[in-house]
C-alpha positions in Angstrom: 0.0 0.0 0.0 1.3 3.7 -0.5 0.5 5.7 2.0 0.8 9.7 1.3 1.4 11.8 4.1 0.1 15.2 3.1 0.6 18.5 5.0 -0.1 21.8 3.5 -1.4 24.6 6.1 -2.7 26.4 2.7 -4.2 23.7 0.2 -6.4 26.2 -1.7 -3.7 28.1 -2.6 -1.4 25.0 -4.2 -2.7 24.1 -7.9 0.5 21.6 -8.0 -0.6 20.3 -4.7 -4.7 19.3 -5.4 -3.7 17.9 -9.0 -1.1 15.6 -7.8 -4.0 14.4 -4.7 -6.2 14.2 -7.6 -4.5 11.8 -9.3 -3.3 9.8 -6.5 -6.5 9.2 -5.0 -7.9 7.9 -8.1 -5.3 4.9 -7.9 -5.7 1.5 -6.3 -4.0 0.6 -2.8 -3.1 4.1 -1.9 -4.0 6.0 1.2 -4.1 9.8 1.8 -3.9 11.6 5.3 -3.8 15.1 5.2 -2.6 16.1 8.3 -4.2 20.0 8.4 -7.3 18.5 7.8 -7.0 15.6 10.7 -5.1 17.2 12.9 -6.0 21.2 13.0 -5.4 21.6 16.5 -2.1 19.8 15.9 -3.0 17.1 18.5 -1.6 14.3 16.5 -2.9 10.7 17.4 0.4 8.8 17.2 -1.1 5.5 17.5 -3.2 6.0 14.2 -0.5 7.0 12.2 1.9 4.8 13.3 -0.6 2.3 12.4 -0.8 3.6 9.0 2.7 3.6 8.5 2.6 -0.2 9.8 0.1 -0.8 6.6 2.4 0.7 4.3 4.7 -0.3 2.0 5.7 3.1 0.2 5.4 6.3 2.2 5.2 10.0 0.5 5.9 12.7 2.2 3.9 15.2 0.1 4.5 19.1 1.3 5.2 22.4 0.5 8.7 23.6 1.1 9.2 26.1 3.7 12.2 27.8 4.4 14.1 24.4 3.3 12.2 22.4 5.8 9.0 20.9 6.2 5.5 22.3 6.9 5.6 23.1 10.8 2.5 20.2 11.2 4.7 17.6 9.6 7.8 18.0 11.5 5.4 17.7 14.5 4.1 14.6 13.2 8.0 13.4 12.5 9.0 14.3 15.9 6.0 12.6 17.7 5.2 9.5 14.9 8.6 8.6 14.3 9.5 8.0 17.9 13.0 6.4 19.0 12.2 3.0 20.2 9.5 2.5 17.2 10.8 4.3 13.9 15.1 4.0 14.9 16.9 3.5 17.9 17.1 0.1 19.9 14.1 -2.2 18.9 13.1 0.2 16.7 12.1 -1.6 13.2 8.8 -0.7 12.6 9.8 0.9 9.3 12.3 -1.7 8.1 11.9 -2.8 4.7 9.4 0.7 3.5 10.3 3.0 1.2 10.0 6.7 1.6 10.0 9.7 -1.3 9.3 13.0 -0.8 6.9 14.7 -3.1 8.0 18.2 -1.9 6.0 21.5 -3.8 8.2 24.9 -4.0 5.4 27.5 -5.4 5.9 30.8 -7.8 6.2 28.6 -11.4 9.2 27.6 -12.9 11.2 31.0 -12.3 10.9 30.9 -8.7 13.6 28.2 -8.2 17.2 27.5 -10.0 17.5 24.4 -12.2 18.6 21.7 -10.5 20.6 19.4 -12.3 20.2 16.3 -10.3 17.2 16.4 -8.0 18.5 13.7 -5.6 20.7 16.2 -4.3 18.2 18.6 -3.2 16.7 15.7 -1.4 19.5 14.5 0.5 20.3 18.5 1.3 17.0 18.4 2.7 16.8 15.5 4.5 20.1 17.0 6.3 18.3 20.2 7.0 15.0 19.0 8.7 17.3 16.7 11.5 17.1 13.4 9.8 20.0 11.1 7.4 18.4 8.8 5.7 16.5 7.0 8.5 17.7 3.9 6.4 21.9 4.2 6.4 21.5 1.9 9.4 19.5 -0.5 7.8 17.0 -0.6 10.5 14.4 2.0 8.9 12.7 4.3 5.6 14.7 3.9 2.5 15.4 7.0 0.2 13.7 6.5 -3.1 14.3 8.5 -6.4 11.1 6.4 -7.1 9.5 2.8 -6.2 11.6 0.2 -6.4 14.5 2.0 -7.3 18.3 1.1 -6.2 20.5 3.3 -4.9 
């Protein structure tokens, strides 16, 4: 199952955003929480998502950029979902084996951000920025993707 974790604080304004949910939610075995909508007092029910993410074979972190990090709701739900213990850490290997891409939205059209000649390497700049390595380099956790079943 895919599993998209969505988390815009401003979906109306985000054409890019409600296209690509759109699409996705037309497709068989996939499952979309959007986090504003679930969780707008920001009380986030751990147990729920972390059951999700037990269901899930591909996970998508879908977003707008924000000052190189993540929507303030998501890193909430990464600090409080992704718990040592349960996502990394000792015994934690509830994510072992699941993929993870991020399916991250910058805004302002295609002049509003420099070409990029390999993507990947905005990614793992990311990834750096918002407190995690790939929770995978351990081999106890999320895998990187450039896309499903790709090999890095």
């Amino acid at each position: 199952m895919i599993l998209i974790i969505y988390a815009h604080p401003y979906p109306q304004h985000s054409h890019a955003n409600k296209r690509m949910l759109e699409q996705a939610g037309t497709l068989d075995g996939v499952e979309i929480r959007s986090l504003y909508q679930l969780y707008p007092d920001f009380n986030i029910d751990i147990a729920a998502e972390q059951a999700a993410l037990a269901r899930a074979d591909l996970v998508i972190w879908q977003h707008p950029m924000q000052w190189y990090s993540v929507s303030p709701l998501l890193k909430l739900w990464m600090d409080k979902v992704l718990a040592h213990g349960w996502a990394y850490g000792h015994n934690g290997i509830a994510l072992r084996g699941k993929s993870l891409m991020w399916a991250v939205t910058t805004g302002g059209g295609e002049t509003a951000a420099p070409a990029i000649a390999d993507p990947r390497l905005l990614a793992h700049d990311v990834v750096g920025k918002v407190g995690f390595a790939d929770l995978g380099e351990r081999g106890d956790g999320l895998r990187l993707e450039d896309r499903p079943g790709s090999e890095r």
